[in-house]
Backbone bond lengths (Angstrom), bond angles and torsions (degrees), N, CA, C in turn:
res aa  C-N    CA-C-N  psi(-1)  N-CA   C-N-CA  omega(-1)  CA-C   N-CA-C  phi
1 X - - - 1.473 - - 1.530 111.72 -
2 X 1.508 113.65 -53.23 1.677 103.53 151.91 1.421 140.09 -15.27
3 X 1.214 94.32 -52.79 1.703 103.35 -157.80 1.977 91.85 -81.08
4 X 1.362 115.14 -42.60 1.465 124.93 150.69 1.603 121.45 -33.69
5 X 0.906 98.13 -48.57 1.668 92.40 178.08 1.588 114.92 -86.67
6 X 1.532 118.47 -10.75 1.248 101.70 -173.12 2.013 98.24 -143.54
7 X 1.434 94.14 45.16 1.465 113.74 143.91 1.083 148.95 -85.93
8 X 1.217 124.67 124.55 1.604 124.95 -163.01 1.429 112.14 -101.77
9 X 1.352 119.43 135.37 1.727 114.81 170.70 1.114 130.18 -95.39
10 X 1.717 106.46 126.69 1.332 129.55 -168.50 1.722 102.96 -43.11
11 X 1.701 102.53 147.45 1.476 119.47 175.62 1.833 98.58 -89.23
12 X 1.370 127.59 -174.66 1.092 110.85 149.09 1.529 131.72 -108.11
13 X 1.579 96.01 -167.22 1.491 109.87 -164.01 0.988 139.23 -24.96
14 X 1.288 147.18 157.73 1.817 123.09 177.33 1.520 74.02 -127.63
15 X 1.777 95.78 162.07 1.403 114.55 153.06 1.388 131.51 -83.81
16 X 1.056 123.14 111.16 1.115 128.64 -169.69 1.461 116.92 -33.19
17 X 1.630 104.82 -65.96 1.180 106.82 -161.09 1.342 110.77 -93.83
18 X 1.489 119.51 6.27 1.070 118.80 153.02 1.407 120.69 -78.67
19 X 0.620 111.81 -42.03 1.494 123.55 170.84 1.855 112.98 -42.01
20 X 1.240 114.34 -63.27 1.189 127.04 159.38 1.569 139.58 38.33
21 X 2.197 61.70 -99.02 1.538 128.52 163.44 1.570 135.09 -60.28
22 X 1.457 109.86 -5.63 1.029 122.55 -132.79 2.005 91.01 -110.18
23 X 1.262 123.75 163.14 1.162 108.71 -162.62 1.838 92.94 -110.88
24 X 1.266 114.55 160.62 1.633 115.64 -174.58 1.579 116.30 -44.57
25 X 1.411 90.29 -51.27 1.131 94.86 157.69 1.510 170.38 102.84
26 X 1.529 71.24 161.25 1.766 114.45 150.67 1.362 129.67 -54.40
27 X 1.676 100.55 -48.69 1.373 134.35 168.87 1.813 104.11 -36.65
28 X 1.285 98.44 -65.36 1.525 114.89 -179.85 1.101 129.39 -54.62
29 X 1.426 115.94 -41.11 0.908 138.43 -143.91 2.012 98.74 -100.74
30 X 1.508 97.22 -16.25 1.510 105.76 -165.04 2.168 86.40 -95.88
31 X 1.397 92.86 -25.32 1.814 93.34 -172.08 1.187 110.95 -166.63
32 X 1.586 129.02 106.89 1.042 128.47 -150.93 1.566 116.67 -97.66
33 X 1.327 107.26 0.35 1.557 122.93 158.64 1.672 109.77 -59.22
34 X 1.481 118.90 -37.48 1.634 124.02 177.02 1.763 108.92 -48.99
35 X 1.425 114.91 -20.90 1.293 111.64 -173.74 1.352 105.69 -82.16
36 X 1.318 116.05 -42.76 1.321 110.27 -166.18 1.675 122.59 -71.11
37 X 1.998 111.60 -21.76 1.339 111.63 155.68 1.420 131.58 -73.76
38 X 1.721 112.54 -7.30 1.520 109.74 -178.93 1.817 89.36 -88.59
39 X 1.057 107.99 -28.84 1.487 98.63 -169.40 1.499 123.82 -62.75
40 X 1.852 109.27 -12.97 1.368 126.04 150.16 1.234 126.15 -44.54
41 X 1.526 101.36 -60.39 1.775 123.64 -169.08 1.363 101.66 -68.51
42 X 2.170 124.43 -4.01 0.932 106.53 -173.58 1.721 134.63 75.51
43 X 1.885 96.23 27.72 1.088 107.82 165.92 1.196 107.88 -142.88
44 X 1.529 121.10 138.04 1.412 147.66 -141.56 1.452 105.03 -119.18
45 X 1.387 119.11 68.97 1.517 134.41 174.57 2.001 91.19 -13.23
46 X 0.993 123.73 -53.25 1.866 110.77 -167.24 1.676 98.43 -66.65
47 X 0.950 127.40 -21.98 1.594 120.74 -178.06 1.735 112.84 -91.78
48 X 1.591 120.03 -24.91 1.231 109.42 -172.88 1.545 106.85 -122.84
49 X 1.342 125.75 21.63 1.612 135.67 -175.88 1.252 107.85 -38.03
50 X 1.274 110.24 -59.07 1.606 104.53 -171.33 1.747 112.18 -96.70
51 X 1.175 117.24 33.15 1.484 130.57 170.09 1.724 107.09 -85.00
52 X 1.380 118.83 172.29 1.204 128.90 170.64 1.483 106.72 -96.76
53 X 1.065 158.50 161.69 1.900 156.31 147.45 1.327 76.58 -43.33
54 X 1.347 156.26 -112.03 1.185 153.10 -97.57 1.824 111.66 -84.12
55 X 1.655 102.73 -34.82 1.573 97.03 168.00 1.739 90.41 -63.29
56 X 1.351 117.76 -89.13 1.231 102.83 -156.64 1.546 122.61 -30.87
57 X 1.323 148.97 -60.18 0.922 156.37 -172.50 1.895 107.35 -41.88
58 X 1.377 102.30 -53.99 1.644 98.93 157.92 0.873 135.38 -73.49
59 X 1.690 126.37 -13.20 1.159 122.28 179.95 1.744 105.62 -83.09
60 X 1.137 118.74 -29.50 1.532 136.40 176.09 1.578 115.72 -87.73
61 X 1.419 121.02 -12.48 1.414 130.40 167.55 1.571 99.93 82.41
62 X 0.971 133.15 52.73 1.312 104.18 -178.15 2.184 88.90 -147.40
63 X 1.191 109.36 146.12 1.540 138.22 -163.32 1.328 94.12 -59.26
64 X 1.694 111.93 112.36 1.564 103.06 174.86 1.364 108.06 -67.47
65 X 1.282 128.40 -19.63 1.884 115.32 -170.67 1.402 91.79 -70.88
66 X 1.169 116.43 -71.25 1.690 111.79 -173.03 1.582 107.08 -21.01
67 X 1.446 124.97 -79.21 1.311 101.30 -166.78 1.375 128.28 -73.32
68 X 1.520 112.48 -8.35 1.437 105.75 170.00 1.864 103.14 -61.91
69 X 1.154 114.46 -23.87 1.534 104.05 -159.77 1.689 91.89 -90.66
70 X 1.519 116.45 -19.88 1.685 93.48 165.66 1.325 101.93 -79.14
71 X 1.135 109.34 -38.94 1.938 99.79 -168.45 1.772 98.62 -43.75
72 X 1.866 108.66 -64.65 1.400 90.72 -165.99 1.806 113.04 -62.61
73 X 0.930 140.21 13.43 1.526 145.84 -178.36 1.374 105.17 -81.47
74 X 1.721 107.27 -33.56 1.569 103.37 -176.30 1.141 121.92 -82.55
75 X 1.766 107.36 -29.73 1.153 101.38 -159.63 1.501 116.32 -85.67
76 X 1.297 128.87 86.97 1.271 148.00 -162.82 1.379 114.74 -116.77
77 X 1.344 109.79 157.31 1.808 97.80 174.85 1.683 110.11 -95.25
78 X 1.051 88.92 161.27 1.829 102.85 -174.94 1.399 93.47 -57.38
79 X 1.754 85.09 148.09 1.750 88.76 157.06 1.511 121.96 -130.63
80 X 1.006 93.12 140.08 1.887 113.86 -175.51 1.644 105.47 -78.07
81 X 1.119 107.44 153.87 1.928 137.34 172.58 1.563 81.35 1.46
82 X 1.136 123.51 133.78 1.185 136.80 153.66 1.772 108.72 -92.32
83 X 1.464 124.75 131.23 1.371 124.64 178.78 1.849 113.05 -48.29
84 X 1.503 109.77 69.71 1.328 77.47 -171.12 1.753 114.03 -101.83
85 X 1.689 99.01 2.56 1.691 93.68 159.28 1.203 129.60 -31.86
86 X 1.407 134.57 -53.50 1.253 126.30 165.02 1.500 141.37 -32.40
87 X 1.768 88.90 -38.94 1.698 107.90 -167.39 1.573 106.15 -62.74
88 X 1.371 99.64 160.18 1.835 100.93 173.42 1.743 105.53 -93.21
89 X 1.439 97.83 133.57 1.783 104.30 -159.24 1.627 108.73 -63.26
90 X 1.101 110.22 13.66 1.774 101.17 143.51 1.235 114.97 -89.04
91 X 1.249 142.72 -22.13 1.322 145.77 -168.42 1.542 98.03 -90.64
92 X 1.421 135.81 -26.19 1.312 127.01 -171.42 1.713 98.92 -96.08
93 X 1.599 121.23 -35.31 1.402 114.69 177.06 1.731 110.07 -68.45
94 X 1.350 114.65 -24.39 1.448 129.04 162.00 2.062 109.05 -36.76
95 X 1.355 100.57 -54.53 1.112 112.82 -140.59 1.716 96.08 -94.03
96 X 1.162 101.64 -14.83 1.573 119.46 -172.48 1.191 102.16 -73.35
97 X 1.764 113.44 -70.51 1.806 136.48 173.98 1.512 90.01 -54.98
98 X 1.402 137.23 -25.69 1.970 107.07 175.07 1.701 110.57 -72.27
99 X 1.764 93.23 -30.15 1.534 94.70 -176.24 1.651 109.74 -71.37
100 X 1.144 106.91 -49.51 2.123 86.81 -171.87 1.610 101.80 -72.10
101 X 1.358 129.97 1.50 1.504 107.65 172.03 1.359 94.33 -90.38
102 X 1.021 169.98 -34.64 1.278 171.00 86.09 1.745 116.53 50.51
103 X 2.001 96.87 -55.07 1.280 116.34 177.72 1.705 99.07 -72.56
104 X 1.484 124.47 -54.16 1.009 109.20 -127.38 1.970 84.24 -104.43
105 X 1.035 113.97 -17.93 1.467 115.90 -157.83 2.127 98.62 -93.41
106 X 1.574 84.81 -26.74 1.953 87.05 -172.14 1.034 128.40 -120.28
107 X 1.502 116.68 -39.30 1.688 118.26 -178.08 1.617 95.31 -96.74
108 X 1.416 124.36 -45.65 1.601 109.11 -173.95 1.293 119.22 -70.79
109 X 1.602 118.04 4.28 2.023 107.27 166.18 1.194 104.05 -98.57
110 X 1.774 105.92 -25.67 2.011 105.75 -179.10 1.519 97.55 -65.83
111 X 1.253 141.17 -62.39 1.279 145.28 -152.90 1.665 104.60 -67.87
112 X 1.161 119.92 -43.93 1.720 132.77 165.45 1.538 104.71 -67.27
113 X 1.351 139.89 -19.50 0.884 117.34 166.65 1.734 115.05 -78.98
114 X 1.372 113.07 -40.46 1.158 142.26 -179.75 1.700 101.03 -32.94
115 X 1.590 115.60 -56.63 1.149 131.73 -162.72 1.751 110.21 -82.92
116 X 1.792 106.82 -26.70 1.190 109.55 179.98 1.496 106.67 -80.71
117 X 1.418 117.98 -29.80 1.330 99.83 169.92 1.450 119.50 -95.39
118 X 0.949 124.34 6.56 1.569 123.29 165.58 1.880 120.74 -32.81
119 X 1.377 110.40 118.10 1.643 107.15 -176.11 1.455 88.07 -164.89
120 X 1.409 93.56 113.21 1.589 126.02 150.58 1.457 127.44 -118.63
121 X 1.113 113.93 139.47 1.336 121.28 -171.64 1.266 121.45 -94.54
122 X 1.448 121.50 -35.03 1.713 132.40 144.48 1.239 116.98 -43.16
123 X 1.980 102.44 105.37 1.134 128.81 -179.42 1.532 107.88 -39.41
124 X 1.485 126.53 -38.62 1.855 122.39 -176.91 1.659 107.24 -76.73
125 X 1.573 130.12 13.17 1.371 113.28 162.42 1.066 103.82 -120.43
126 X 1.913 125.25 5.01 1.700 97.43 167.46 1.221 138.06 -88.59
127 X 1.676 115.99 13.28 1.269 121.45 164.42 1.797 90.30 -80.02
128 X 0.860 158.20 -102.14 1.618 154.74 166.63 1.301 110.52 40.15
129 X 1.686 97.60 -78.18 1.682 122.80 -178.04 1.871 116.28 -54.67
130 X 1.236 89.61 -34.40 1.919 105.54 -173.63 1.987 89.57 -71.97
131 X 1.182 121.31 -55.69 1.346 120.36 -142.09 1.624 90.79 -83.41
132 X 1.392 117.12 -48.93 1.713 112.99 172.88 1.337 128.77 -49.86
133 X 1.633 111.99 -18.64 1.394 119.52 -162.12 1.486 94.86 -87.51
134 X 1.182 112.08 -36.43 1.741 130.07 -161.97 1.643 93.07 -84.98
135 X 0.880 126.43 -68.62 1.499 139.48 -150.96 1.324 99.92 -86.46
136 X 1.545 145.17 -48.05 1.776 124.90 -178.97 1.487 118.22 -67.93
137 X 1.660 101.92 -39.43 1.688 81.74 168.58 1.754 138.12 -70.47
138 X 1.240 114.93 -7.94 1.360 148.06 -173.42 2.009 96.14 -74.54
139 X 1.304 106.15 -56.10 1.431 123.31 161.74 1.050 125.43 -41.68
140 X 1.658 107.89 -63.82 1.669 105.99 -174.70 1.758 93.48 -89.19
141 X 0.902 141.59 -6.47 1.472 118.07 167.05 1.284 101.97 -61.94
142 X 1.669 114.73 -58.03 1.335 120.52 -163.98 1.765 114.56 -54.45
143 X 1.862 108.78 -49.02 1.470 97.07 167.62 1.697 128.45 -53.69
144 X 1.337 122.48 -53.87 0.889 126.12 -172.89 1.284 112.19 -47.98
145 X 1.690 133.12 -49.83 1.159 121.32 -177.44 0.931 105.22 -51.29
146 X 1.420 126.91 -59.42 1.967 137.24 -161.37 2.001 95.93 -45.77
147 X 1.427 106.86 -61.39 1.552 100.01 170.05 1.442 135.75 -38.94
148 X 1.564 117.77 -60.09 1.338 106.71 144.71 1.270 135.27 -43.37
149 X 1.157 113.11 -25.08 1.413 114.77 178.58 1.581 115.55 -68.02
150 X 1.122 112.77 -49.68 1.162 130.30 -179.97 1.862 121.90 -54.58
151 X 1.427 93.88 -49.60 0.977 99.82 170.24 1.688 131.77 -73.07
152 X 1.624 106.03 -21.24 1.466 117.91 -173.29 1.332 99.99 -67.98
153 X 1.785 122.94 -48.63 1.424 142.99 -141.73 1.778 97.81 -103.25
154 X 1.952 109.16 -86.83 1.321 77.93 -170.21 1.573 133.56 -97.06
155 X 1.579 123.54 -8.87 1.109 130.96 149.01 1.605 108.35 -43.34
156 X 1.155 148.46 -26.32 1.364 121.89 172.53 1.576 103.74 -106.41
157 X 1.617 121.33 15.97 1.293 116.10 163.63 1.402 103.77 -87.07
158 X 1.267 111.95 -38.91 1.428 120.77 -166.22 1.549 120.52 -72.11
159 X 1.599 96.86 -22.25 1.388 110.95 168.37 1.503 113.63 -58.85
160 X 1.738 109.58 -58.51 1.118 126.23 179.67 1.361 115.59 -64.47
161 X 0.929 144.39 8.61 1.745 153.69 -179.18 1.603 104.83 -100.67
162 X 1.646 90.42 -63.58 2.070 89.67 169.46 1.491 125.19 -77.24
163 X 1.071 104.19 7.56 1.551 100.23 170.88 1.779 108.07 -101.42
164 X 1.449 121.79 -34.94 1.234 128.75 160.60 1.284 131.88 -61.04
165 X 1.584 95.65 -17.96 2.389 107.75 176.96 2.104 82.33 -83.20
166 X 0.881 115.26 -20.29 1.673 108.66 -175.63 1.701 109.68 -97.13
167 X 1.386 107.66 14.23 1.945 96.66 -172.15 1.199 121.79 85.85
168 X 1.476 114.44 -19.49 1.052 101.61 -168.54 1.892 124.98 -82.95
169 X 1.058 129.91 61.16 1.837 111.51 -145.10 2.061 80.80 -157.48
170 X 1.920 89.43 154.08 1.601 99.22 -176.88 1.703 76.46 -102.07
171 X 1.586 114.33 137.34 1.393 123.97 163.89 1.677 107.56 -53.01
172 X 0.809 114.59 -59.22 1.687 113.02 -167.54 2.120 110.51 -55.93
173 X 1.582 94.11 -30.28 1.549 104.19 171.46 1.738 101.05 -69.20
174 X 1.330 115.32 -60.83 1.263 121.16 -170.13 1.653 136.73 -60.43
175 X 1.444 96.09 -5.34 1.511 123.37 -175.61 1.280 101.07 -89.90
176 X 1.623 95.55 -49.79 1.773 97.85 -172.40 1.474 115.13 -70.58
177 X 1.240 139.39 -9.63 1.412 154.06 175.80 0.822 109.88 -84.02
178 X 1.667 129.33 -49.86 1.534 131.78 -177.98 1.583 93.75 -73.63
179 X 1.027 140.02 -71.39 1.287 145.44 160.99 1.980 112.37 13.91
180 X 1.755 79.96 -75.94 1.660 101.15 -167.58 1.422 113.91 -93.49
181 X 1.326 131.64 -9.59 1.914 146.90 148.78 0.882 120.56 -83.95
182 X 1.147 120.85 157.23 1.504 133.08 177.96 2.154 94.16 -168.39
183 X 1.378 108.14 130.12 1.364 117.19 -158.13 1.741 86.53 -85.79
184 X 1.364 117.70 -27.73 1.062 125.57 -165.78 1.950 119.03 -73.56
185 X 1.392 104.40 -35.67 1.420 123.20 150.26 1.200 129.31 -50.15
186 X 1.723 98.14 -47.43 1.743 102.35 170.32 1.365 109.92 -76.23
187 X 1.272 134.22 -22.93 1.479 134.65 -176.39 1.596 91.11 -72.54
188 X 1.290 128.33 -82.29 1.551 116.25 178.98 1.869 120.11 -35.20
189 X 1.081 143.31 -65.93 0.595 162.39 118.01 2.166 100.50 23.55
190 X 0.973 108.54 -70.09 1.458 120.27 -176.33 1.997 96.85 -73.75
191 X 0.992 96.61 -30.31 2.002 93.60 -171.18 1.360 107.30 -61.13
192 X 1.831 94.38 -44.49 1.912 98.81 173.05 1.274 121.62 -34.78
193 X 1.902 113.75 -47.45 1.351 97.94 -161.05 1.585 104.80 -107.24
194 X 1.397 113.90 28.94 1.665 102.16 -177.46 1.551 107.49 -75.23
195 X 1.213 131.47 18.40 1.007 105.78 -154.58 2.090 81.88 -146.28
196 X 1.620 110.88 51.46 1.235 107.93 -158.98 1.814 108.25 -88.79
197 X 1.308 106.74 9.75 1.743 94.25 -163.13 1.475 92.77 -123.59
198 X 1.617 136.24 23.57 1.328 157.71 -179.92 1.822 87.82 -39.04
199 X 1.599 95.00 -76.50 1.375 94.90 174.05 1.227 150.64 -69.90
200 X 1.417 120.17 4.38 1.397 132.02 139.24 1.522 107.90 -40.95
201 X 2.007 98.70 -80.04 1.493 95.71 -169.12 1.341 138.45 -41.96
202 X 1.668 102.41 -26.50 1.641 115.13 174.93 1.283 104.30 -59.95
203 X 1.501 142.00 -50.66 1.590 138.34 -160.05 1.486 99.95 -100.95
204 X 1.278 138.53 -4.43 1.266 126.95 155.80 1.334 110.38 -93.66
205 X 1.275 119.87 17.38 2.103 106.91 -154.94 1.349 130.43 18.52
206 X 1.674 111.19 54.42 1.135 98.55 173.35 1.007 121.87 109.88
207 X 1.796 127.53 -10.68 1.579 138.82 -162.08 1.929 104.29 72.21
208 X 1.359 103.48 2.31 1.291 96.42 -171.76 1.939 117.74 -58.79
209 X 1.311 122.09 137.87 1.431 127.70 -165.56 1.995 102.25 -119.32
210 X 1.095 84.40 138.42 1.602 92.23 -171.43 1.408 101.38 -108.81
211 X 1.161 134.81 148.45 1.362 142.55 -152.13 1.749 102.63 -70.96
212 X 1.330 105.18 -38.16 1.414 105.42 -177.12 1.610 120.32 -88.40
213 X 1.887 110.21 0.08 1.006 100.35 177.97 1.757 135.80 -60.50
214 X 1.203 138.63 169.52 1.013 143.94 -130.59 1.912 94.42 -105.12
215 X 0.910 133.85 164.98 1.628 140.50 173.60 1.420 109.31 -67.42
216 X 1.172 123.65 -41.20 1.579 131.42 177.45 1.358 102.07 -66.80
217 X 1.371 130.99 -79.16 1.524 118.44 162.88 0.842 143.48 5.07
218 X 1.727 119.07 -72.24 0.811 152.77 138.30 1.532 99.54 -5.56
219 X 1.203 102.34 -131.85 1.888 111.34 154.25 1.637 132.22 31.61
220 X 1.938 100.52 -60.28 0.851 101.43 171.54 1.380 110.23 -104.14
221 X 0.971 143.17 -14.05 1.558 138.27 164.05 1.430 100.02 -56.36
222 X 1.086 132.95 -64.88 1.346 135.46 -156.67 1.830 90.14 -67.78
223 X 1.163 114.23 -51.42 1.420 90.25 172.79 1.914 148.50 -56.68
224 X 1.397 78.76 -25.07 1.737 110.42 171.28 1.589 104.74 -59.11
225 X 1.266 111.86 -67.67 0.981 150.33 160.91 1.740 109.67 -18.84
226 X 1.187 116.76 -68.31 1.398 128.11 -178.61 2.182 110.35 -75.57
227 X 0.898 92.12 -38.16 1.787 118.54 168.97 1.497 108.11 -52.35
228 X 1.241 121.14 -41.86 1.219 131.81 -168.91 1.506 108.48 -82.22
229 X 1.543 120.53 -67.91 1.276 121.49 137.32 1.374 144.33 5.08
230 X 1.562 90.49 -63.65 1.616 99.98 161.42 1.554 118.93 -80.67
231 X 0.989 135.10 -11.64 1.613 141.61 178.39 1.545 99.55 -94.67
232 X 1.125 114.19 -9.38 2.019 109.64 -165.91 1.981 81.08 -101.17
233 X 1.614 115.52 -45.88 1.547 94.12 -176.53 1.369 100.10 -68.86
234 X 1.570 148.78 -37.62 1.444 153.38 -153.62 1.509 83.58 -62.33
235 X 1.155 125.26 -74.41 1.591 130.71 -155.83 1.652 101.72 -63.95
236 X 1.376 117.32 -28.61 1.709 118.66 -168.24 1.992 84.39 -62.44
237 X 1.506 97.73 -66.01 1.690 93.73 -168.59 1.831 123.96 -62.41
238 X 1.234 114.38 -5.74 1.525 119.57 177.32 1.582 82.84 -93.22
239 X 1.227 141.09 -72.36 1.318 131.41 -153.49 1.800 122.23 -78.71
240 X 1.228 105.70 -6.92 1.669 104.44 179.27 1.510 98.57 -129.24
241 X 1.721 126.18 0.38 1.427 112.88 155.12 1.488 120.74 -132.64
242 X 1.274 100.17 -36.51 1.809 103.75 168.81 1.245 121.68 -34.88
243 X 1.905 96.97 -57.78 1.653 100.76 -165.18 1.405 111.18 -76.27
244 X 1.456 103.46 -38.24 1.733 90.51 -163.63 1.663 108.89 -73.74
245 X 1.579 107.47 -11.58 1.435 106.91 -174.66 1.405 96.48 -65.02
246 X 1.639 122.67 -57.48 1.217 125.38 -153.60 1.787 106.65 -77.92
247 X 0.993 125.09 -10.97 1.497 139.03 -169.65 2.073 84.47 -88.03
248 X 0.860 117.07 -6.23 1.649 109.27 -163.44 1.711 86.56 -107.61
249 X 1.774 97.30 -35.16 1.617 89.24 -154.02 1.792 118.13 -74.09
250 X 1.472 100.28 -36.13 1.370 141.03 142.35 1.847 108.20 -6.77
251 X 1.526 80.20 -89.71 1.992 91.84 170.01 1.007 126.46 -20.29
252 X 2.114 91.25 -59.58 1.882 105.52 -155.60 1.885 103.83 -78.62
253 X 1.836 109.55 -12.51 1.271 111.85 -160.17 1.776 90.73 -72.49
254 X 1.320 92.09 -47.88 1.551 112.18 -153.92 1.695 100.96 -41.51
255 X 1.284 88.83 -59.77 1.518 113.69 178.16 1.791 125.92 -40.40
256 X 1.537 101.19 -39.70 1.312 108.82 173.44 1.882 109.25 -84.35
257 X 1.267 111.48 -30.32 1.335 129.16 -174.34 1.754 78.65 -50.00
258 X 1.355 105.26 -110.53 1.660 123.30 -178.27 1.387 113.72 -18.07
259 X 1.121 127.61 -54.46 1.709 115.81 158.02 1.211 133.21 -20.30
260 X 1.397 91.85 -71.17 1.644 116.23 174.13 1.699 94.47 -56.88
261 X 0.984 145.53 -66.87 1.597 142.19 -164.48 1.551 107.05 -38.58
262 X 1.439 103.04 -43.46 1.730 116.87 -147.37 1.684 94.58 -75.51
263 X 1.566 98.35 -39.10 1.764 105.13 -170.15 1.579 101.28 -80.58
264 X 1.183 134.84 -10.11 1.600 127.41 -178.03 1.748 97.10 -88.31
């Protein structure tokens, strides 16, 4: 049911042998998701731009069909809110912990790499280059902790809430949790940081791209850009189903907790 909820639908076909033919790029330049699968295979769109897929691919040994068939794998359309109201809230905290390993394990070292190699020589992108170098890693330190965080504190409160609406919980453990949580703290608490890439948008204006900007730019704006996106649906499903689910579950625990007290 996972792999269901966080499937993406295929774009179509490429031509192979057009494709080929095709210069680094062009490639990129036609879809800037293509960078981030050569950057697997261990090729660095700024080193092979004016290559063909097929020189590079021989010059590096590796099967041009294969990566055309990851390239075409990527190029898919985004996907929006997955229905996961329905799901049972292990299946949505499931789906949450796939998303920040996702964030933190794949697109935030591609996108940090992106920025570490950034080099332009046109004096109007080194205010750009200066402020990204300083300011994204400052970001992903700052997200990543908040992610662990999240996951240490209320994903394993929330764990512990639905396992106690089922019987399963030691009272003296379960007192002290209700005690020391409140889902409602973490909901405030989480609102603070929805809004964590503020300062990106200020030094990019916006992801905005100027006609003469450079291919790397490009690249990484559009990646910023798409990153953000994905954290605006992450936060849509923690904040319009996580919380109110778990703010319900909370209640109904509390409720059976104190029952049970009154009748012993």
């Amino acid at each position: 049911m996972i792999k269901t909820a966080i499937t993406l639908i295929f774009g179509g076909k490429m031509d192979l042998t057009a494709l080929k033919d095709k210069r680094i790029a062009q490639i990129i330049e036609e879809n800037h998701l293509h960078a981030y699968v050569l950057y697997y295979y261990g090729i660095r769109f700024t080193d092979y731009s004016e290559h063909t897929l097929e020189q590079v691919c021989s010059e590096r040994g590796l099967r041009v069909e294969q990566v055309i068939k990851d390239l075409e794998a990527q190029a898919r359309s985004p996907q929006t809110q997955p229905p996961l109201n329905t799901y049972p809230l292990e299946l949505i905290l499931e789906y949450l912990r796939h998303a920040h390993y996702q964030f933190i394990k794949e697109k935030l070292p591609y996108i940090a790499r992106l920025v570490a190699d950034f080099e332009c020589e046109a004096e109007a992108w080194q205010p750009l280059k200066r402020d990204l170098k300083v300011v994204f890693p400052l970001f992903m330190e700052d997200f990543i902790h908040h992610i662990y965080e999240e996951e240490d504190s209320l994903f394993t409160y929330i764990q512990a809430l639905d396992q106690a609406s089922k019987g399963n919980y030691h009272p003296g453990k379960l007192y002290y949790l209700l005690e020391r949580h409140s889902v409602q703290r973490f909901a405030l608490d989480h609102e603070a940081h929805d809004d964590e890439m503020e300062g990106i948008r200020r030094i990019t204006n916006n992801y905005t791209l100027s006609p003469e900007a450079p291919l790397s730019v490009k690249v990484i704006f559009r990646e910023l850009k798409d990153f953000e996106q994905s954290l605006i649906i992450h936060a849509r499903v923690e904040n319009e189903i996580l919380f109110p689910r778990a703010l319900a579950l909370e209640a109904c625990v509390k409720q059976l907790f104190f029952d049970r007290c009154r009748h012993n």
